[in-house]
LUMDRENMAR-434993 format. One record per residue (C-alpha): x, y, z. Coordinates in steps of 0.02 Angstrom, whole numbers, plus 50000, padded with zeros to 5 digits. Each point is the difference from the previous one (the first is absolute). Example, Ala and Ser with C-alpha at 12.3 -4.5 7.8 and 13.67 -1.06 7.14 Angstrom:
LUMDO; 50615; 49775; 50390
LUMDO; 50069; 50172; 49967
***
This chain:
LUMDO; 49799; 49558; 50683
LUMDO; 49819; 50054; 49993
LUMDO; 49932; 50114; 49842
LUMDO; 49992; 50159; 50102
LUMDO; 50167; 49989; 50039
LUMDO; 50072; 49941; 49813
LUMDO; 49891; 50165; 49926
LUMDO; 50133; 50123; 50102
LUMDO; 50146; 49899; 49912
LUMDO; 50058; 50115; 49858
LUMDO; 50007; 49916; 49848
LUMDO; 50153; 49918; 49899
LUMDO; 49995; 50177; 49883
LUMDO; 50003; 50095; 50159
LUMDO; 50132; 49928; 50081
LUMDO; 50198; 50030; 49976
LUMDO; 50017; 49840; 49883
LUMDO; 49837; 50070; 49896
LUMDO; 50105; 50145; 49950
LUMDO; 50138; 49901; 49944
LUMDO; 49858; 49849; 49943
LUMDO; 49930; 50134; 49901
LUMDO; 50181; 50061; 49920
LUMDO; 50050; 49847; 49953
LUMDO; 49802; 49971; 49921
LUMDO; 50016; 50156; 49903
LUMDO; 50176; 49942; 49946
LUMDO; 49955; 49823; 49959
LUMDO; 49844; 50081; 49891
LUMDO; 50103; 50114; 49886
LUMDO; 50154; 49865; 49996
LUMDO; 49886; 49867; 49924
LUMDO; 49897; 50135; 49888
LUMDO; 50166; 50038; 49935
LUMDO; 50083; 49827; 49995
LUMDO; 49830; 49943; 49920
LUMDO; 49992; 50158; 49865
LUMDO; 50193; 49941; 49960
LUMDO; 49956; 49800; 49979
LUMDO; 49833; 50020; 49908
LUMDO; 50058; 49980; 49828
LUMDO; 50102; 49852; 50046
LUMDO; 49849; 49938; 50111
LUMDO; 49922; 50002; 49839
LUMDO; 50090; 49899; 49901
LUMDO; 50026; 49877; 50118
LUMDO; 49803; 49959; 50021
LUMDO; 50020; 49964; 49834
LUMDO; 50077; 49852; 50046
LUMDO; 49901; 49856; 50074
LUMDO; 50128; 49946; 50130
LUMDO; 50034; 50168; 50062
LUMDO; 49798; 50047; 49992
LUMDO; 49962; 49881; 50128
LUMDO; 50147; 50049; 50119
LUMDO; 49922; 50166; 49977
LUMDO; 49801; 49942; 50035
LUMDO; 50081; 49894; 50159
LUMDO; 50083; 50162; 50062
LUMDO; 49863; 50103; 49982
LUMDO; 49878; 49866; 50090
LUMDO; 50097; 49974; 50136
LUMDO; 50002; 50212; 50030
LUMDO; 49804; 49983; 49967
LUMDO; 49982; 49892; 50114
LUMDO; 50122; 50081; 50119
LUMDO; 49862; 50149; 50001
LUMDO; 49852; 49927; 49991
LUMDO; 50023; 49865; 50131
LUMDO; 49971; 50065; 50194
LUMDO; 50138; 49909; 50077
LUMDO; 50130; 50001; 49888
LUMDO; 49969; 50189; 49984
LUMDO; 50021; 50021; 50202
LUMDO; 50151; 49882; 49983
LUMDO; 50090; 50102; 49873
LUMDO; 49950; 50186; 50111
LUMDO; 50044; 49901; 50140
LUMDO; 50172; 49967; 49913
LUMDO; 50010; 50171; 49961
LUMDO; 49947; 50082; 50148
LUMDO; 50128; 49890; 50084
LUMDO; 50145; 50059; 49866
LUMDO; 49959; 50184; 50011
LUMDO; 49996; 50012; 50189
LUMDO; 50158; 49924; 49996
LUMDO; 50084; 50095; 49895
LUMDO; 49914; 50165; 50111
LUMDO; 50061; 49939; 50159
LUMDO; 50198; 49997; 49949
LUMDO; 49957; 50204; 50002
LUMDO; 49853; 50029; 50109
LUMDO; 49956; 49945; 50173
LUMDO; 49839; 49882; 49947
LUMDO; 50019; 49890; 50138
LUMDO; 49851; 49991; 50100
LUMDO; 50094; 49938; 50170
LUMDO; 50138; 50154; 49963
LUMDO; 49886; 50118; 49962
LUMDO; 49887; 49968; 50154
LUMDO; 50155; 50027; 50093
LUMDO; 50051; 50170; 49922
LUMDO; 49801; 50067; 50057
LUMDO; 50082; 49917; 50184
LUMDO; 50133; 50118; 49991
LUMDO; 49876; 50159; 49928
LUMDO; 49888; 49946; 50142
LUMDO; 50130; 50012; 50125
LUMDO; 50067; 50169; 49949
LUMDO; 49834; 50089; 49974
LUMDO; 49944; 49939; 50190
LUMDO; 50174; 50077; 50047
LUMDO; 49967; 50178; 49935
LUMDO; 49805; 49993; 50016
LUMDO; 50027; 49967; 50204
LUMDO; 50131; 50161; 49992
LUMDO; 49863; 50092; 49901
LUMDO; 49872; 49961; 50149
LUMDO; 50121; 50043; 50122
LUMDO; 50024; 50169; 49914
LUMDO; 49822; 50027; 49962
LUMDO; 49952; 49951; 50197
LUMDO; 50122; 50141; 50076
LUMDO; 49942; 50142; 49856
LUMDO; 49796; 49938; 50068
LUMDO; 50087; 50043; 50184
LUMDO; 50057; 50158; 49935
LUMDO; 49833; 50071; 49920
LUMDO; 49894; 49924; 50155
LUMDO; 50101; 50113; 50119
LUMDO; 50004; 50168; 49872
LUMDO; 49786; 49966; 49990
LUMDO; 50004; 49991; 50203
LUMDO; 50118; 50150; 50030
LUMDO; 49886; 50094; 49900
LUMDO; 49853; 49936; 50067
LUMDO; 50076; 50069; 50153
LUMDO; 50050; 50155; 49918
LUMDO; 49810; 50038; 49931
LUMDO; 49946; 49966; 50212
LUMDO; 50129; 50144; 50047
LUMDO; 49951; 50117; 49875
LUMDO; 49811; 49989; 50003
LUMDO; 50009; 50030; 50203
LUMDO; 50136; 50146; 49980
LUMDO; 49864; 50068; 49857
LUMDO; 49869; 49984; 50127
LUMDO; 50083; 50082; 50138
LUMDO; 50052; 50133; 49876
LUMDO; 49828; 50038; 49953
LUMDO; 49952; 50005; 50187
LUMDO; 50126; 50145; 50018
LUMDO; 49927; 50066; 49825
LUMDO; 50175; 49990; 49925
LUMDO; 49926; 49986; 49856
LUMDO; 50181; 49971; 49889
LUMDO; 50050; 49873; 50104
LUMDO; 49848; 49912; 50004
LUMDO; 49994; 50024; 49802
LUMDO; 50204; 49918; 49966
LUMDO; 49955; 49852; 50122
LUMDO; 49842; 49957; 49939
LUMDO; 50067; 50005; 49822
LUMDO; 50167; 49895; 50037
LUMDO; 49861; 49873; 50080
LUMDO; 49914; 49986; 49836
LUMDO; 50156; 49985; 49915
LUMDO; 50067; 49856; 50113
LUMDO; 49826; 49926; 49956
LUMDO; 50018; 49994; 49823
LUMDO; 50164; 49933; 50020
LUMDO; 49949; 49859; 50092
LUMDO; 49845; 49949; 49895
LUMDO; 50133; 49997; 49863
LUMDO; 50127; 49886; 50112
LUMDO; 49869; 49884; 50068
LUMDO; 49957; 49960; 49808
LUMDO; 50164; 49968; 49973
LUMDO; 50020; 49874; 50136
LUMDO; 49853; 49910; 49944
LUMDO; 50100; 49975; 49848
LUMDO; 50155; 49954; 50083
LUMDO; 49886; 49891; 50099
LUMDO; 49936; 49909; 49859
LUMDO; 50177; 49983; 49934
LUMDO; 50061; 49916; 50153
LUMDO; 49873; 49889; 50026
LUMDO; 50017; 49936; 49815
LUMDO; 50168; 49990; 50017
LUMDO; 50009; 49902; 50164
LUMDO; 49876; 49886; 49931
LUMDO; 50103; 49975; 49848
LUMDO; 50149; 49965; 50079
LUMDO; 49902; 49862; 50108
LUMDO; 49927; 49930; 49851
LUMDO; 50174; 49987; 49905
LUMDO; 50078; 49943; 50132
LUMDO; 49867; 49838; 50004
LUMDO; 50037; 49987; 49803
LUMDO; 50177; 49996; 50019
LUMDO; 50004; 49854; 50127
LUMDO; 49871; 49908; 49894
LUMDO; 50103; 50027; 49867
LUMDO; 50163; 49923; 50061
LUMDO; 49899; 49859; 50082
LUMDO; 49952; 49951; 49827
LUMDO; 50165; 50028; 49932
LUMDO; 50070; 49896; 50103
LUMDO; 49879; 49876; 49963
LUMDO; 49951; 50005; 49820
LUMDO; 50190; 49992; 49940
LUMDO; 50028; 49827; 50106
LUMDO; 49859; 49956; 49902
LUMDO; 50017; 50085; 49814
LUMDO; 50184; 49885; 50017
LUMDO; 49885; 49849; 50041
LUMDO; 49884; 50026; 49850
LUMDO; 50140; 50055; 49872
LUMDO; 50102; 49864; 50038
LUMDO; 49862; 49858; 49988
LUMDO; 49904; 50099; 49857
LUMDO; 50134; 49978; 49861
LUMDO; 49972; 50067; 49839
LUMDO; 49951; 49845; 49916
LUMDO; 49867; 49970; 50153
LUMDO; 49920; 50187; 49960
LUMDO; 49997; 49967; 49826
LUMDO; 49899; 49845; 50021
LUMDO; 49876; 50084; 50134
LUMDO; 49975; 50118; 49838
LUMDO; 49973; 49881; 49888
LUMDO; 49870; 49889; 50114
LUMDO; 49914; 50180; 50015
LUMDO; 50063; 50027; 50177
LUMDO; 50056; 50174; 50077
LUMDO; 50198; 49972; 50016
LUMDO; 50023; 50011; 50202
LUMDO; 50155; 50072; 49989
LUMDO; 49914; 50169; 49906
LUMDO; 49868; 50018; 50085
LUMDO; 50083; 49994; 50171
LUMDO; 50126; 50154; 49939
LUMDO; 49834; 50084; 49936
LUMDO; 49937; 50002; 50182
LUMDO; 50171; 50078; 50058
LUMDO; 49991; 50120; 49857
LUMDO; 49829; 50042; 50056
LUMDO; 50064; 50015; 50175
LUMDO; 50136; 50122; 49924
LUMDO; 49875; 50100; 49897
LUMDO; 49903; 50048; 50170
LUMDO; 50145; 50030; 50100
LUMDO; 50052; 50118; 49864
LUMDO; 49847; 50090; 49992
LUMDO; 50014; 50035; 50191
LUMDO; 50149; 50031; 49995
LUMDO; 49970; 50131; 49874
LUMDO; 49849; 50092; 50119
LUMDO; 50132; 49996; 50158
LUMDO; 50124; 50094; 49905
LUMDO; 49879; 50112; 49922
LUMDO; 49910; 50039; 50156
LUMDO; 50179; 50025; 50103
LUMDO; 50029; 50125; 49839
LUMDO; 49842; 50099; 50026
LUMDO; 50044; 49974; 50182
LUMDO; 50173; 50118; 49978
LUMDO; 49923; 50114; 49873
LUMDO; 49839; 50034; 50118
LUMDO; 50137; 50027; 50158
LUMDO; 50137; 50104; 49883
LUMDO; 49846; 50142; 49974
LUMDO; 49957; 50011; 50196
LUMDO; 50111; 50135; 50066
LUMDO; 49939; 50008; 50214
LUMDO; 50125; 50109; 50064
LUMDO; 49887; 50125; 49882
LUMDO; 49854; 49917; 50012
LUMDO; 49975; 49985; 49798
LUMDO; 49990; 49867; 49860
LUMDO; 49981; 49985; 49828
LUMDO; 49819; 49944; 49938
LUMDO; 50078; 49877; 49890
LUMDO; 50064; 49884; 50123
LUMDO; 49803; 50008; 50068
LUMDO; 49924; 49962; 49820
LUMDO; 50127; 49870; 49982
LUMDO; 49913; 49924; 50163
LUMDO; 49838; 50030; 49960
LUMDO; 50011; 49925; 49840
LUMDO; 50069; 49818; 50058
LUMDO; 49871; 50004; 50136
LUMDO; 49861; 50010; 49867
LUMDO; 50059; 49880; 49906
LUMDO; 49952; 49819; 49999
LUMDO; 50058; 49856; 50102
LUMDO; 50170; 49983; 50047
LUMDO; 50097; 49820; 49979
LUMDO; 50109; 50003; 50163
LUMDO; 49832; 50073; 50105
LUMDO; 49859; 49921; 49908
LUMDO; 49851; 50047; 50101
LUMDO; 50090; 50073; 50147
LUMDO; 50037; 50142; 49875
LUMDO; 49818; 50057; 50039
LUMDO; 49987; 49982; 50179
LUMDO; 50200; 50100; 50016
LUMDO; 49916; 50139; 49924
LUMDO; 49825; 50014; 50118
LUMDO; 50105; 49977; 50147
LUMDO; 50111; 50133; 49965
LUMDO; 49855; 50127; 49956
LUMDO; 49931; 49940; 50161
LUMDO; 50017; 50099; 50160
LUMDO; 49953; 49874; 50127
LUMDO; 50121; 49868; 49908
LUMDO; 50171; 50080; 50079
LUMDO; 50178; 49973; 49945
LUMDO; 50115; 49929; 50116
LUMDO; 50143; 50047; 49928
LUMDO; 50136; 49921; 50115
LUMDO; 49908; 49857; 49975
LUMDO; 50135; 49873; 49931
LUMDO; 49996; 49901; 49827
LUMDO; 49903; 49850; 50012
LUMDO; 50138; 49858; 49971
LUMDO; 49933; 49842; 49860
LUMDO; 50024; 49889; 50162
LUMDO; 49824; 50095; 50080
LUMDO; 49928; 50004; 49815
LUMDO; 49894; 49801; 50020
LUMDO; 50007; 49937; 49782
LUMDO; 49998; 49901; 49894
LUMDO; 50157; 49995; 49830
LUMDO; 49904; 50111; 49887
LUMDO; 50098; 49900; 49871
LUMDO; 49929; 49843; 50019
LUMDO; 49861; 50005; 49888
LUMDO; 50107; 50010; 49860
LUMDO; 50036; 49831; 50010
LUMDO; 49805; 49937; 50035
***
């Protein structure tokens, strides 16, 4: 595993086993304080003995040297590194392999309600394109009945259709913005979906692969080997190939984390439209606004950018029966691969 990717491993504090690494720490700390307040005064008169003065200066060496010395100071946080995450894992899920599988699943059921929320999203665009046309067609009626009123100098008439023109008009300027919106939402989401869809099959291709191999490297790495590749100031194999899953799992998180925030926003932003009375709630549209000016996304990367100019683009149209582009039609290469470079 590279540098890069070993820098987006949490640490041992930050992990599950850190919190109960840092428990048992604190607990070990105020134990021996305590345990060491209680023996002092028979510590004491046992240096005054010869025999049991040099059993004390050996002890004490051997933990100076335990601290000072680089290896034997990995060995023993190796050791209890090793102790902590396994007393975490008879509670937690720590597992890389397991957890990987649980973002699977996540990944699975988030590309299950995210196509249903582009499906819903697709027929509501439907919807507002035909209200903006029949008014369109509406304003055309009006303005020539206006017209032909004033010809006849009917001068209310002319006044009441000319007005419900306007009114139509500021309607529509109103809709059209909205559907830009929408726009941008369904192009984002589409996108999304695409790109998640890629992660998840890279995901269970390496899965499937890393656990054959994670049971390869456990089972010829024992304990005893690891502790050795310490001590001769080697990385122990066996670590550093769960730190590139964990990595793997940290960035999977993360976007899974932006899909479900974005399908959130998603709901709010359609839950505030109301088109059979052509109104919405400018929260929903803030809400918008403020993820597109934010900066770049994880699942879009740089397509983020060019989502948003097409769909504040006139001459780049939205097909919107245009189907889902399947991962088969997407040409790539496992994203996930690199972790393991």
């Amino acid at each position: 595993m590279d540098g890069q990717n070993a820098k987006q491993t949490k640490s041992f504090w930050k992990r599950p086993e850190g919190v109960t690494g840092a428990i048992f720490a604190a607990g070990a700390l105020i134990g021996g304080g305590f345990l060491l307040y209680t023996l002092l005064p028979a510590l004491i008169i046992l240096a005054q003995n010869t025999l049991y003065l040099g059993i004390m200066i050996v002890a004490i060496a051997a933990l100076l040297y335990m601290v000072f010395d680089p290896k034997m100071r990995n060995l023993v946080w190796y050791g209890y590194k090793s102790v902590m995450r396994r007393i975490t894992g008879i509670f937690v899920q720590i597992d890389p392999i397991g957890v990987l599988k649980s973002y699977v699943e996540s990944l699975q059921d988030n590309l299950r309600k995210m196509n249903k929320q582009v499906g819903i999203l697709r027929g509501q665009m439907h919807k507002l394109q035909e209200t903006i046309n029949n008014n369109k067609r509406e304003i055309s009626s009006n303005l020539k009945l206006a017209n032909k009123a004033k010809e006849h100098e009917k001068q209310n008439i002319m006044v009441l259709k000319a007005r419900k023109a306007g009114r139509l008009k500021e309607s529509n300027l109103k809709l059209e913005d909205l559907y830009k919106k929408m726009e941008v939402l369904y192009r984002v989401l589409v996108k999304m979906y695409e790109n998640s869809e890629i992660m998840m099959e890279d995901l269970k291709d390496q899965v499937s692969v890393k656990e054959t191999e994670r049971k390869a490297i456990h089972a010829s790495h024992s304990a005893m080997n690891s502790a050795m590749s310490i001590i001769s100031g080697n990385g122990d194999k066996r670590e550093m190939f769960d730190m590139a899953l964990e990595a793997i799992a940290e960035d999977v998180s993360q976007k899974i984390g932006e899909m479900e925030r974005f399908m959130d926003l998603s709901t709010n932003f359609m839950d505030s439209v109301d088109l059979q009375n052509g109104i919405f709630e400018e929260e929903g549209m803030s809400l918008l606004e403020k993820w597109e000016k934010e900066g770049t996304s994880l699942l879009l990367g740089e397509e983020k950018e060019n989502l948003l100019l097409d769909a504040n683009n006139d001459t780049s149209m939205l097909d919107l029966n245009a189907p889902i582009k399947k991962k088969a039609e997407i040409p790539h290469d496992n994203q996930y691969n690199k972790f393991f470079d």
